[in-house]
Each structure stands twice: as structure tokens, then as C-alpha cells.
C-alpha positions as CSV (number, residue, x, y, z in Angstrom):
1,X,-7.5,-7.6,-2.4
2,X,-4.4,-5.9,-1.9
3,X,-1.6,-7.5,0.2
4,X,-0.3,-5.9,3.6
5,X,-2.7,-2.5,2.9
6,X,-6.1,-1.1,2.5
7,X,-6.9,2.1,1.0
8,X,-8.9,4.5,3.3
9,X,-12.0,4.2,4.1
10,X,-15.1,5.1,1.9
11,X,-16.0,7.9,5.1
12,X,-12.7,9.0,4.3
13,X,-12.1,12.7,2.4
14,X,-9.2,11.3,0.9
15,X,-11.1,8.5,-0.7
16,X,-11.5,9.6,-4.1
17,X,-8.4,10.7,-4.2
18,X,-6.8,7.2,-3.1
19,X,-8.9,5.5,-5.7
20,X,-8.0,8.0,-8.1
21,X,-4.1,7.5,-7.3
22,X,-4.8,3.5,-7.7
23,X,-5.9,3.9,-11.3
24,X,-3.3,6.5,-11.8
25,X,-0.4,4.1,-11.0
26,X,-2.3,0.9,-12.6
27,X,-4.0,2.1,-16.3
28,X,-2.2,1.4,-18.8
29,X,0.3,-0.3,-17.3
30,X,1.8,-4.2,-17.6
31,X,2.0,-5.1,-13.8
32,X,3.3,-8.3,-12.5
33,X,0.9,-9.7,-9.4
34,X,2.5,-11.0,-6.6
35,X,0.4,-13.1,-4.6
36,X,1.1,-13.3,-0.9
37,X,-1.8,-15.4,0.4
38,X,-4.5,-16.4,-0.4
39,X,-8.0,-17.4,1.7
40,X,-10.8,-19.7,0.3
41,X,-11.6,-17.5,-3.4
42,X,-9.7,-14.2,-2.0
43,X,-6.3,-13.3,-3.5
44,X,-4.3,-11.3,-1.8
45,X,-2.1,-9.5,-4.5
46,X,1.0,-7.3,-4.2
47,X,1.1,-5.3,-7.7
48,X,4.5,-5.0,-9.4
49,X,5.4,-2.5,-12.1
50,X,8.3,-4.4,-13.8
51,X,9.0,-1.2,-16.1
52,X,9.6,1.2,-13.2
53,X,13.0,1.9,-12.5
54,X,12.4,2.0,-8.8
55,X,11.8,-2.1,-9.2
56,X,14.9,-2.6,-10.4
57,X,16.7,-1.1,-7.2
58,X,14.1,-2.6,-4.8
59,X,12.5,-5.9,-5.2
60,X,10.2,-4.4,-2.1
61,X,8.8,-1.6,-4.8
62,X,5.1,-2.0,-5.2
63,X,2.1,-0.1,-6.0
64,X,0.9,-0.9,-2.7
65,X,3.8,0.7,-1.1
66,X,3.6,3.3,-3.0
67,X,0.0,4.4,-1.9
68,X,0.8,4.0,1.5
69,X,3.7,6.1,1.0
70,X,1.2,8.8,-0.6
71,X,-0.9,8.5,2.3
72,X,-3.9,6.6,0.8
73,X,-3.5,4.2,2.1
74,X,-2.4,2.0,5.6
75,X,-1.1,-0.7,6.9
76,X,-3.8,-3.6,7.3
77,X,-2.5,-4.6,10.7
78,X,-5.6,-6.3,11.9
79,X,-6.9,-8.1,8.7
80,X,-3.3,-9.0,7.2
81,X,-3.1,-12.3,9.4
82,X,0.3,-13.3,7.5
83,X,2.2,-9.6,7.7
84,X,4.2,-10.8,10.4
85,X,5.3,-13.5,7.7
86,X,7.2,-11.0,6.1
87,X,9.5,-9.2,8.0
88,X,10.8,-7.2,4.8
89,X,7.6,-6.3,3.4
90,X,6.6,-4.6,6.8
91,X,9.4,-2.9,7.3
92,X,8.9,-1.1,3.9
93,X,5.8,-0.8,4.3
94,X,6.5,0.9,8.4
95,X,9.4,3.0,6.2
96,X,6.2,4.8,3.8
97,X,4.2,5.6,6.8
98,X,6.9,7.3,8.2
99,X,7.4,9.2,4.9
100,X,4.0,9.9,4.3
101,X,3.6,11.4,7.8
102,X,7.2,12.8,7.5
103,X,5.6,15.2,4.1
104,X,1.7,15.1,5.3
105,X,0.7,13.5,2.5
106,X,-2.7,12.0,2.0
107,X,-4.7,11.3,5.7
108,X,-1.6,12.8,7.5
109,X,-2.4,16.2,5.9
110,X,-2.8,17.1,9.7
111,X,-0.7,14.8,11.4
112,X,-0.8,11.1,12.4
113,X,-4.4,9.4,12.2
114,X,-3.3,5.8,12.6
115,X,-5.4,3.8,14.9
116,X,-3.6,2.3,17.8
117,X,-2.4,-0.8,18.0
């Protein structure tokens, strides 16, 4: 399971293309796993790519940022019971929302669809 994010929903149009994107920025690729928490047999992983420059500027870089930042994916505010335990994390997280509604990428195509808090 990915940490801090889940990809949208399987009702989603954009659901194909977020699983698309995953494999895109994961085959064929040596990624470092980060794990943030786990519960019982459920890892919660934050997926590195050490060979991206972008990594070497931002130990916050992640594949997980970046499909949020693509608008595939969102912030798992309700099932991520440890996000709060990362402070940094979020906020880079909060910072690709904004992007991805600031260019309309992905689900924001048509402007915000986040649920509510």
C-alpha cells in the first residue's frame, strides 16, 4: 500500500490512466522502498527512485508524490492514521495538490474534486 496517498478510485475515468502512470514511473526502474508504517501484514511504502535527479534535491521526492502531483492520485487523509506524524511529508504532499489543481491535471481536469474534510 502506498504511504500518505491512494490512487483514484476504480469508478474513477482517470483510473487507467493513474494505473498506467504507476507502472510508467515504476518499470524498469531500481526504487528504494521507504516504509512509513506498518499495520499487522500491511506495509505502507513510500517509493524512492534513487537515480532521479529530483531525489537528489529533495529527500521528500517520491513516486507517490509525484502521482498526486499528476492528479492520480490524493491525499489518504482518512485512512493514513500516521500523516499527521509527518509534518514534511504532508506538506509536500498539500504542495502537489495545489499544483495538480494549479495545471488541471488528472481528476482536477475540471477543477477541485477533493472531498471535504
Amino acid at each position: 500500500m502506498g504511504s500518505f496517498v491512494k490512487l483514484v478510485g476504480e469508478e474513477n475515468e482517470y483510473r487507467q490512466d493513474a494505473v498506467n502512470r504507476f507502472h510508467r514511473l515504476c518499470d524498469g526502474r531500481k526504487l528504494v522502498a521507504n516504509i512509513d508504517h506498518k499495520e499487522g501484514s500491511t506495509v505502507h511504502l513510500r517509493l524512492i527512485d534513487p537515480a532521479d535527479p529530483a531525489t537528489a534535491d529533495d529527500p521528500l521526492a517520491s513516486i507517490n508524490v509525484d502521482l498526486v502531483r499528476d492528479g492520480l492520485a490524493s491525499i489518504d487523509r482518512k485512512g493514513c492514521k500516521y500523516l499527521a506524524s509527518y509534518p514534511q511529508v504532508q506538506k509536500k504532499l498539500q504542495e502537489a495538490v495545489t499544483e495538480a489543481k494549479r495545471g488541471r491535471y488528472g481528476m482536477f481536469e475540471f477543477g477541485d474534486v477533493e472531498e471535504d474534510e
